[in-house]
C-alpha positions in Angstrom: 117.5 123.2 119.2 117.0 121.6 122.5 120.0 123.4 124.0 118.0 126.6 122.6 115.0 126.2 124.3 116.3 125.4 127.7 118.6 128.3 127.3 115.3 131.2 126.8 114.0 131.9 129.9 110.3 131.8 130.8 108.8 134.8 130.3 106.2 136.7 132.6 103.1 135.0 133.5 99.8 134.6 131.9 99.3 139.0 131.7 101.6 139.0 129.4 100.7 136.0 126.7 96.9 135.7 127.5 95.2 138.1 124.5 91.8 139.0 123.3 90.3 137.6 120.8 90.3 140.4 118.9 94.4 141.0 119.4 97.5 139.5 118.9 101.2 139.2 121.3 99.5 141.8 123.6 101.2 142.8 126.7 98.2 143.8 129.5 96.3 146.3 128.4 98.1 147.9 125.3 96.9 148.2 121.9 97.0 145.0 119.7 97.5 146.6 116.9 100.9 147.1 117.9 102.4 143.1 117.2 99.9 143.1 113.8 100.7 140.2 111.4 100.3 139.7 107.9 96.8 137.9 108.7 95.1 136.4 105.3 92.0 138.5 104.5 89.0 136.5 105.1 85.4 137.6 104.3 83.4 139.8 106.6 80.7 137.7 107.6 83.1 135.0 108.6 85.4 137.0 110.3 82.2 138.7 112.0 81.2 135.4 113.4 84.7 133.7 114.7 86.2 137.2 115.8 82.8 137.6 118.2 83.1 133.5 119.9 85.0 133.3 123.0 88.2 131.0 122.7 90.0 129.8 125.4 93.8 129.1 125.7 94.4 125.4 126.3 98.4 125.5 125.4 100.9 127.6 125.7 104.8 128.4 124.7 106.3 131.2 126.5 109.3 131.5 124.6 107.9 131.8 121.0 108.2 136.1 121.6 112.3 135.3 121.7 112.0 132.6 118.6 109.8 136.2 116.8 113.0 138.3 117.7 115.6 135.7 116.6 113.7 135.3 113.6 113.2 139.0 112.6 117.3 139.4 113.4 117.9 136.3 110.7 116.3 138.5 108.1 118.1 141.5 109.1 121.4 139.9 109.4 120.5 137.5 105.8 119.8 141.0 103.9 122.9 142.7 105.3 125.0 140.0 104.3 123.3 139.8 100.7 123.8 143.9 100.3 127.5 143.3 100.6 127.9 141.4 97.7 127.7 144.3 95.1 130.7 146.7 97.4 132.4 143.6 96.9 132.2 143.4 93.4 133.1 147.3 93.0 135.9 146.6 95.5 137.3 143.7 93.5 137.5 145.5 90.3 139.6 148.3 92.0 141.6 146.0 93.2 140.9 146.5 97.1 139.9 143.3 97.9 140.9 139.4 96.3 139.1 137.0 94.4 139.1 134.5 97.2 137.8 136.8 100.0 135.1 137.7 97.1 134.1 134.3 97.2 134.4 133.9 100.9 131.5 137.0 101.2 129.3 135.0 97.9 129.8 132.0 100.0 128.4 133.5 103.4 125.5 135.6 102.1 124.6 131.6 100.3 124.9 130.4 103.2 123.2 133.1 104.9 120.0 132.7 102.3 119.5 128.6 103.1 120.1 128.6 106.8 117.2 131.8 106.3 114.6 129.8 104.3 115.5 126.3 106.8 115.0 128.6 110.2 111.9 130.6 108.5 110.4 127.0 107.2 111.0 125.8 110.9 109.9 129.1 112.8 106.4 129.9 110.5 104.9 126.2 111.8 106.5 126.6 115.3 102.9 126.7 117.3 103.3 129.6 120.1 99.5 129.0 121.7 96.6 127.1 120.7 93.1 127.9 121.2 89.8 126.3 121.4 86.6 128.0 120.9 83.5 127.2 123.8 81.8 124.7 121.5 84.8 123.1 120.8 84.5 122.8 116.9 87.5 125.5 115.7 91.0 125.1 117.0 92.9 128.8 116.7 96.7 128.3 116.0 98.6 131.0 116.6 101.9 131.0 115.1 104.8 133.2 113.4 105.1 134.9 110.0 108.1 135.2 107.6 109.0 138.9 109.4 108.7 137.1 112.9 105.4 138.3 113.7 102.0 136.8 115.1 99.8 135.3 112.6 96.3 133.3 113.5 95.3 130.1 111.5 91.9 128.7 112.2 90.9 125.2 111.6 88.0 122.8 111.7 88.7 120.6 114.7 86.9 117.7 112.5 90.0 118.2 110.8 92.4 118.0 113.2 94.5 114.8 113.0 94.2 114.0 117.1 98.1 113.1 118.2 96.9 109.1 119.2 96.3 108.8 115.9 100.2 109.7 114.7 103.3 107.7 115.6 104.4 111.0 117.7 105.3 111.0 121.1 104.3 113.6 124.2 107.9 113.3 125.4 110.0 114.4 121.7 111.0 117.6 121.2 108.6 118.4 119.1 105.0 117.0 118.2 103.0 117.7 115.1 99.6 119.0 114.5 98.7 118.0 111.2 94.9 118.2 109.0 92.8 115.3 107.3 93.1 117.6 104.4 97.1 117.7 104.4 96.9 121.3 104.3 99.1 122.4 106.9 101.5 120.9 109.7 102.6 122.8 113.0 104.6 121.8 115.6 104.1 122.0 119.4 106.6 121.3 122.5 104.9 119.5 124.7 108.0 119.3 126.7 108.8 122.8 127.1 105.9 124.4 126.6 102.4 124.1 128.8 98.9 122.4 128.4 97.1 124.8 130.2 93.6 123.7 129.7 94.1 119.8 129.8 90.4 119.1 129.7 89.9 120.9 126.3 93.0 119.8 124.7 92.2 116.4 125.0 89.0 116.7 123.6 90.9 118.1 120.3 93.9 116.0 120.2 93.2 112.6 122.1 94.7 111.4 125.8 98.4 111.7 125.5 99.8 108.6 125.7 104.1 109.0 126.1 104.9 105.2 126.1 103.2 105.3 122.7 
């Protein structure tokens, strides 16, 4: 995974990643509407309030638009893979093909389907940027769906588990941002990805401590 990372390259600067509240994976000035996720409805009055606060980016990770496409090509390859089982039956019984490359395909398209549900587990909690809103009590995660797309999660920052409080590490490969509640659990890369508002992201997740 670490080979991974080093091996996406960085992608344009802020233009591209910063977004309106109101969006999601914008690129300048084009509609939002365009990289829509499968957000969870949520009742108007709420969404009234939280869509109208001003949230600012405190961390950033440029490549999670390459982790959306690899994920979204995992699906398509997984489904093709799965599709081919049934020519493979027909083909069998006509004699085209053998009962051990018939396996071979069951055996890829299984294979196919777990490293899918490992790399979807893995890819739906990878954190792509955080946000905090101005009075600092709702920390926005923005993250990626099953289809690879952008989806927002909201949370208490009361709830937020701050990182000095786990046995986590600023310099691992990945660092988790967990609830009280237990809810949920994200990951972030401190090492590859970018604290851009230090001041605020402290206030939600403690002073980082790497000898820790």
């Amino acid at each position: 995974m670490a080979a991974l990372l080093r091996a996406v390259p960085r992608l344009p600067g802020p233009a591209v990643w910063r977004r309106p509240v109101c969006g999601l994976w914008c690129r300048g000035q084009q509609d939002p509407g365009r990289w829509v996720g499968s957000r969870r409805p949520v009742p108007e009055e709420k969404a009234a309030s939280v869509e109208t606060e001003n949230f600012q980016m405190v961390y950033r990770f440029d490549a999670i638009r390459a982790f959306g496409y690899l994920s979204r090509l995992k699906v398509a390859q997984t489904a093709l893979t799965v599709l081919a089982l049934p020519p493979g039956c027909y083909w069998y019984s006509q004699g085209f093909v053998t009962l051990g490359s018939l396996y071979l395909a069951g055996g890829v398209a299984g294979f196919a389907l777990a490293m899918l549900c490992w790399m979807s587990y893995f890819f739906r909690r990878l954190v792509g940027i955080l946000y905090v809103n101005e009075a600092g009590t709702v920390l926005r995660v923005a993250h990626l769906t099953f289809w690879g797309r952008r989806q927002d999660t909201d949370w208490p920052v009361a709830d937020v588990v701050p990182m000095t409080e786990t046995s986590d590490r600023a310099q691992e490969l990945f660092v988790r941002i967990r609830q009280y509640s237990g809810k949920q659990t994200f990951y972030v890369t401190l090492r590859y990805g970018r604290i851009v508002d230090r001041e605020r992201f402290t206030q939600v997740f403690g002073v980082l401590d790497s000898h820790k």
